[in-house]
C-alpha positions in Angstrom: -58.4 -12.3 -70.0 -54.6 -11.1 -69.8 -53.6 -8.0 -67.2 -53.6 -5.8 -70.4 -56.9 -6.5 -71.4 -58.0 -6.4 -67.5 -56.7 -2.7 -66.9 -58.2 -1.5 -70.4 -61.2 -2.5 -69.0 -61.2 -0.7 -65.8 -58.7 2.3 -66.8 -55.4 3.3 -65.4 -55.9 4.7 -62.1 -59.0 2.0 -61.3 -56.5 -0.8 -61.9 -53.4 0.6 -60.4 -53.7 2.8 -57.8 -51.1 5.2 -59.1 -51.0 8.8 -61.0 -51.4 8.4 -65.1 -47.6 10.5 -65.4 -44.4 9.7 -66.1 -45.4 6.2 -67.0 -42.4 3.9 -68.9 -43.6 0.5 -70.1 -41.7 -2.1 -70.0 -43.0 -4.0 -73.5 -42.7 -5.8 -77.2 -44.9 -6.3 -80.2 -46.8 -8.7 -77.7 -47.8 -6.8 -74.9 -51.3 -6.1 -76.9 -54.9 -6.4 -76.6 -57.5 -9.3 -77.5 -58.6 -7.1 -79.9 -54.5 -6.1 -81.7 -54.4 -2.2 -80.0 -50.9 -2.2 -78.6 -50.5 -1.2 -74.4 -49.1 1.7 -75.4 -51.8 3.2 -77.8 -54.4 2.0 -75.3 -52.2 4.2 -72.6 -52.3 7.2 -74.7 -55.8 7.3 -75.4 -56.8 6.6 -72.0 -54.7 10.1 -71.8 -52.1 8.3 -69.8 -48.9 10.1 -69.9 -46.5 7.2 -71.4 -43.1 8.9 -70.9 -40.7 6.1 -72.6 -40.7 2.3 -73.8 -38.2 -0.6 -72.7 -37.7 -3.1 -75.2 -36.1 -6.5 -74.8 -34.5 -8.7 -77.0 -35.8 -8.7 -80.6 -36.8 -5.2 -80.2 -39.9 -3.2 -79.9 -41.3 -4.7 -83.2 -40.1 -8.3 -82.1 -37.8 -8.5 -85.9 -34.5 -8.4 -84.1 -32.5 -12.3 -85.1 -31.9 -13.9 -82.0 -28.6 -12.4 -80.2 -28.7 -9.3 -82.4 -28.1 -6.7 -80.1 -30.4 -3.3 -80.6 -29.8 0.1 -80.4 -32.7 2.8 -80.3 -31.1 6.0 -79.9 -33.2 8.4 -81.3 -36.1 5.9 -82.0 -40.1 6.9 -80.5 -43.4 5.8 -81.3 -46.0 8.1 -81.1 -43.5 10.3 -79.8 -42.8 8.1 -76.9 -38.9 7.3 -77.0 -38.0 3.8 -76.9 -35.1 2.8 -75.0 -33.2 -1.1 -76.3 -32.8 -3.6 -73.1 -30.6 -5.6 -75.5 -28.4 -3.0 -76.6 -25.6 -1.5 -74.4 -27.4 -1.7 -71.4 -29.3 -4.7 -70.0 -30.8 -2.7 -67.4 -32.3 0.5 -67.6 -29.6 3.1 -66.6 -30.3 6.5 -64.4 -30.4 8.5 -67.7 -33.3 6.1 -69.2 -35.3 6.7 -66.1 -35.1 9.7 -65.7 -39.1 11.0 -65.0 -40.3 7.5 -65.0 -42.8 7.3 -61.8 -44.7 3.7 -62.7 -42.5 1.0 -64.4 -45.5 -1.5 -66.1 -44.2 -4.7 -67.5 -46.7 -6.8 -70.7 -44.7 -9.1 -72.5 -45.0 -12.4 -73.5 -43.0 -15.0 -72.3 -42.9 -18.8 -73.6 -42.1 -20.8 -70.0 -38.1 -21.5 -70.7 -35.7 -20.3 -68.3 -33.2 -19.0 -71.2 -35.8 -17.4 -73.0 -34.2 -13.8 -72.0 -37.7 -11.7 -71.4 -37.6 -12.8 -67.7 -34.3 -11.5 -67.3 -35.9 -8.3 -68.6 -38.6 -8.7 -66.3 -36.1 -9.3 -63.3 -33.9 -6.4 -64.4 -36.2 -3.8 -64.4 -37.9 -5.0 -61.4 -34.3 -4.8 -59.7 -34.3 -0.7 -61.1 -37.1 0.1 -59.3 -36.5 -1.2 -56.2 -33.5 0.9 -56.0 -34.8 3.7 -57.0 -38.2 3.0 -55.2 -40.5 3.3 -58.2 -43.6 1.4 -58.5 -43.7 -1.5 -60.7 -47.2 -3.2 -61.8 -46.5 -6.3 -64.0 -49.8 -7.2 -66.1 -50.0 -11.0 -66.0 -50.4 -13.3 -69.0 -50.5 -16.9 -69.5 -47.0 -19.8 -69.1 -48.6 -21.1 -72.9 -47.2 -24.2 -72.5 -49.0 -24.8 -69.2 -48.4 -24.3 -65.4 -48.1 -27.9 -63.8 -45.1 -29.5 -66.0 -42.2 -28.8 -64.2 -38.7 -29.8 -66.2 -35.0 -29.9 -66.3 -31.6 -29.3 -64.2 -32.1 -26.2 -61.3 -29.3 -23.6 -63.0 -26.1 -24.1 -61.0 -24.7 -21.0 -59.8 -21.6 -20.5 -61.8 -23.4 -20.8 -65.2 -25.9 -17.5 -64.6 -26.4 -15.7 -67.2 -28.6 -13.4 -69.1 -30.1 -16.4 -71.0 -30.6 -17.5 -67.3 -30.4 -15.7 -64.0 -31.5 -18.0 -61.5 -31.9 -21.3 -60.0 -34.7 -23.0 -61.7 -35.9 -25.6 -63.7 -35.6 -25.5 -67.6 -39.6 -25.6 -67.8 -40.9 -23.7 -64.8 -44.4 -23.2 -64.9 -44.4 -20.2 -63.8 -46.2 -17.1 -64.9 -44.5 -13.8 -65.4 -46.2 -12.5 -62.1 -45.8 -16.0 -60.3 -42.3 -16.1 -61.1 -41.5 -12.2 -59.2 -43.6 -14.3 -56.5 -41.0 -17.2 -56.6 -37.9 -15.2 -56.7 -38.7 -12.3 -54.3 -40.2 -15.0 -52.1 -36.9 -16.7 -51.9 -34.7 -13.7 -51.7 -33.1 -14.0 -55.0 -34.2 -10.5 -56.4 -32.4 -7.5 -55.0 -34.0 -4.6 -52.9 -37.3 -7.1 -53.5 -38.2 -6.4 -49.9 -38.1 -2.5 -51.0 -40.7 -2.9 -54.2 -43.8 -1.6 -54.4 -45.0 -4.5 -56.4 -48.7 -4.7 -57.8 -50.0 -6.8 -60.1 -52.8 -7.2 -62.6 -53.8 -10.9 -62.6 -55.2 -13.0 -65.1 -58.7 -13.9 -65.2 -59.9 -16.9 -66.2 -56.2 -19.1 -66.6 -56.0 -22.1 -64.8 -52.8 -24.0 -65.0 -53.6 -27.0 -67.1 -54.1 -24.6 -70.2 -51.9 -24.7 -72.8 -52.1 -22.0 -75.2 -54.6 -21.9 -77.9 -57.1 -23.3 -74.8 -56.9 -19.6 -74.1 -58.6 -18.2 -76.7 -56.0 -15.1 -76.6 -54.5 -14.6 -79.9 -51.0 -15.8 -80.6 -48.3 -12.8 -81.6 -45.2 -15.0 -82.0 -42.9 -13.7 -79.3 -39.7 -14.0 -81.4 -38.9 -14.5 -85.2 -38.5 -17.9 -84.7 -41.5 -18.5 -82.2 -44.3 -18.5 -84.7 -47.2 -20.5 -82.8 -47.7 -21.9 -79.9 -46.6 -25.5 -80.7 -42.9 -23.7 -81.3 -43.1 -22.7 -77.4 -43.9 -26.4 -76.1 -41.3 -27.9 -78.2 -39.1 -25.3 -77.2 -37.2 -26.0 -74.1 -36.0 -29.2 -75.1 -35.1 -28.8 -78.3 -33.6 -25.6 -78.1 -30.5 -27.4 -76.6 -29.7 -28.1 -80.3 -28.6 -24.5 -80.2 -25.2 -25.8 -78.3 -24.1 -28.1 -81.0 -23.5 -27.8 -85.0 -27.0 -29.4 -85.8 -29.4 -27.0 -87.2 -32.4 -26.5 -85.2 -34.9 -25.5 -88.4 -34.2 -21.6 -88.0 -34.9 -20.4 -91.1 -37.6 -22.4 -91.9 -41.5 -22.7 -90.7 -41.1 -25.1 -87.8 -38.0 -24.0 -86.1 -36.9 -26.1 -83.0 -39.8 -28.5 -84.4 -36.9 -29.2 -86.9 -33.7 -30.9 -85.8 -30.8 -32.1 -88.6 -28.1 -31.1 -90.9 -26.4 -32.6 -93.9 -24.6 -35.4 -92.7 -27.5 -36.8 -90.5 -29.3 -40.4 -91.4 -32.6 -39.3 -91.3 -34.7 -42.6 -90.7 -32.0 -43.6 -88.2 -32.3 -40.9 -86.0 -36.0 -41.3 -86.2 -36.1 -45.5 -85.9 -33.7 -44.3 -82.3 -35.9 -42.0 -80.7 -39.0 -44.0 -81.8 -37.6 -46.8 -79.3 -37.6 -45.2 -76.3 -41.5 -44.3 -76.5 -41.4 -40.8 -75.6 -45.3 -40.4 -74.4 -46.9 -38.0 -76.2 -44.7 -37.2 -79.1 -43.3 -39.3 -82.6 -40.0 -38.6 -84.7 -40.8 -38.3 -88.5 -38.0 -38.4 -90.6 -37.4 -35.6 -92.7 -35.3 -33.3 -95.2 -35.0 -29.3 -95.1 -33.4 -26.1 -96.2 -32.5 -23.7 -93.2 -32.5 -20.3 -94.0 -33.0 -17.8 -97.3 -29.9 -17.5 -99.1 -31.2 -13.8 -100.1 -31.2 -13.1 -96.4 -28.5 -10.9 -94.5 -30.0 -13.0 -91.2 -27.1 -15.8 -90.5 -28.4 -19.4 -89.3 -26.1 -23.0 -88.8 -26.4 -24.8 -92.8 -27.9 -22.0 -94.5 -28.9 -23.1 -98.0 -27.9 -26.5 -97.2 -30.3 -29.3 -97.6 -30.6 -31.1 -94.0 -31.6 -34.2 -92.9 -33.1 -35.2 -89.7 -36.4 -35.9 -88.2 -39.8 -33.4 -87.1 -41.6 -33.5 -83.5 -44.8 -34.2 -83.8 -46.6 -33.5 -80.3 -49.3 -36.2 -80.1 -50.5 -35.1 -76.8 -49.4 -31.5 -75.1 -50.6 -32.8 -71.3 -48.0 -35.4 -71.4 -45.2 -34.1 -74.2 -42.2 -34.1 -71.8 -40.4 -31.2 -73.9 -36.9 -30.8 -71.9 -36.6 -34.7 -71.6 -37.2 -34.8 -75.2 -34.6 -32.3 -76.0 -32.1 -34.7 -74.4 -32.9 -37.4 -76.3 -33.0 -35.9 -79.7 -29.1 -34.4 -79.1 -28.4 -38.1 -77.6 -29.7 -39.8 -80.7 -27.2 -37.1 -83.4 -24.4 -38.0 -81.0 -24.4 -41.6 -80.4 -25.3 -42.5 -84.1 -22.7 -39.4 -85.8 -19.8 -39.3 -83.3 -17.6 -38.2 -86.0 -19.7 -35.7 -87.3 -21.6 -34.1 -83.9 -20.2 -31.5 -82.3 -20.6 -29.4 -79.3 -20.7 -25.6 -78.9 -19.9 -27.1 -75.2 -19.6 -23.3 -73.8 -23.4 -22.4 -74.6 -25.1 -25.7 -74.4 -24.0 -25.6 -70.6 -25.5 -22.6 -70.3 -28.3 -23.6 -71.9 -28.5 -26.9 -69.8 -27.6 -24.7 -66.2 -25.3 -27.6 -66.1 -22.2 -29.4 -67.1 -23.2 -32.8 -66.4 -25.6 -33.4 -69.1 -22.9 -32.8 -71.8 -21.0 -34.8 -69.8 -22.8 -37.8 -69.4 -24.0 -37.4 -73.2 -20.2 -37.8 -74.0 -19.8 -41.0 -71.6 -22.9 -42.7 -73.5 -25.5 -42.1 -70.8 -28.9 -42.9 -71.5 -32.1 -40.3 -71.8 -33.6 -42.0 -69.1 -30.2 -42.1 -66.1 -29.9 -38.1 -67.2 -33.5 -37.4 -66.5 -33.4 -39.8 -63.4 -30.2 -37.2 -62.2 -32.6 -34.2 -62.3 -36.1 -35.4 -60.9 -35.6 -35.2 -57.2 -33.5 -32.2 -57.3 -36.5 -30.0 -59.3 -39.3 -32.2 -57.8 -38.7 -30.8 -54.5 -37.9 -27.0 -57.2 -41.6 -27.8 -57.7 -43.1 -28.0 -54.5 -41.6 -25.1 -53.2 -42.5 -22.9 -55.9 -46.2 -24.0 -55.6 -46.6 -21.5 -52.5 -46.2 -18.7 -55.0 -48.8 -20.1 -57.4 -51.7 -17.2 -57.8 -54.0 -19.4 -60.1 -55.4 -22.9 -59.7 
């Protein structure tokens, strides 16, 4: 049972502790109920005075393409005026909270450090404490699971908004376990100042992946259509930092690596020999993108070759370790025709020195072997903030 459904159940001031006025929400298309009524309409009828929405990237109705910034001026529902995080502000300015007395954050997040709703989350969270506003964050589940932890710890110098702070790619975290983490280890400003309450899950324990849940799925992005999107995810979204396509534009984005000039059943035979556990490489051909569409992805129209995930095994699927092996495999087998978009895919990476030691012919396994003690010992520190089993 997510936070939303919990304080439905129970009713505003039950739940929270705090007056039903000047509430702003802090939401998406996801932050709904098991049964599809949206936080905010459940707020209203509750007669809970909702006095504005924050949207992150995508927008309120999650249709925004990736990196399309959003404006809202002038833009309510139900009267309630939503103002665009991903627009000309990243953080909600004075004007914007004006009359806000409760900040409540309910979105879904997918478990990736550059997935930007946690630096929403983190924002926000920083606004209140300096202007000493409550903040209740309604839990909901990591859905690709809570004990996997993956990936470089974000070096300082490459923060950004598609990643903040130091931690892992993968982080196991849930949006309330996360606030834990960071407040915990001084890395959220004015934390000490919040009045922080949260509405936890019931019922989650961390070796759930998604549809174990029994929550229904609202894809969190355009191009995060079901949960097997979100475990593939932090690895192969790498592929956004070079000029491979990484299937946007089709059904199975980031399931979906290639692009014209690939060899298909080589890339494939590659990866095959370093038995991944839990995952095989199918090779494959597709068409990113709809030529009749304004939305702008890498080899639109063009037909691709390249090879499919398919996740034979979620509980051992290691996704960021898989993502380095897949951009490994286009580079060492097309060095004339790979390229980097070196800028983002460190950013991506929190770290210069996998794109480096791609370049110097490194394999998979020395890169991975680079990373493991550092976000081993990430891992165990973080497990003091855990809420759930």
């Amino acid at each position: 049972m997510s936070g939303a459904d919990r304080l439905a159940e129970a009713g505003w001031e039950r739940t929270t502790g705090l007056p039903p006025r000047g509430v702003g929400v802090v939401t998406n298309h996801t932050g709904r109920l098991s049964d599809g009524t949206h936080l905010v309409d459940a707020l209203l009828e509750e007669g809970v005075e909702v006095a504005a929405i924050f949207s992150p990237e995508h927008g309120f109705r999650g249709e925004a393409p990736e990196g399309a910034r959003v404006y809202t001026e002038g833009e309510s529902y139900r009267g309630v005026p939503i103002h665009s995080l991903y627009g000309a502000e990243l953080s909600p300015s004075d004007a914007m909270l004006e009359g806000i007395e409760t900040l409540v954050f309910d979105i879904q997040d997918v478990g990736a450090r550059f997935y930007t709703y946690t630096s929403t989350l983190t924002l926000t969270l920083e606004a209140a404490a300096a202007r000493e506003i409550p903040y209740v964050i309604l839990d909901r589940p990591d859905p690709i699971g809570g004990l996997k932890v993956e990936g470089p710890v974000l070096e300082e110098d490459l923060a950004s908004f598609v990643g903040r702070h130091p931690i892992p790619v993968r982080y196991a975290l849930t949006p309330a376990e996360y606030v834990r983490y960071l407040g915990g280890e001084g890395l959220l400003e004015g934390f000490e100042r919040l009045d922080l309450r949260t509405i936890p899950l019931r019922g989650w324990r961390r070796h759930m992946h998604y549809p174990e849940t029994g929550l229904p799925w609202v894809a969190p992005s355009p191009n995060m259509p079901t949960p097997a999107t979100a475990l593939v995810y932090p690895g192969t979204c790498l592929v956004e930092g070079t000029t491979l396509s990484e299937g946007r534009g089709t059904e199975r984005p980031f399931e979906l690596i290639g692009a014209p000039w690939a060899d298909a059943e080589a890339v494939a035979s590659w990866l095959g020999e370093l038995q991944l556990p839990g995952v095989l490489f199918r090779p494959v051909s597709f068409t990113p993108g709809d030529p009749s569409s304004s939305v702008e992805v890498k080899w639109k129209g063009r037909a691709c070759s390249g090879i499919e995930l398919v996740v034979t095994d979620p509980d051992l699927f290691p996704s960021f370790p898989t993502g380095v092996a897949v951009v490994t495999a286009f580079r060492r087998l097309h060095p004339e025709d790979f390229y980097w978009r070196a800028a983002h895919f460190d950013r991506l990476a929190g770290v210069r020195w996998l794109r480096e030691g791609i370049e110097a012919g490194r394999e998979p396994r020395q890169l991975v072997a680079r990373w493991e003690e550092e976000t081993a010992a990430w891992a165990a520190r973080s497990a003091r903030y855990r809420i759930y089993p």
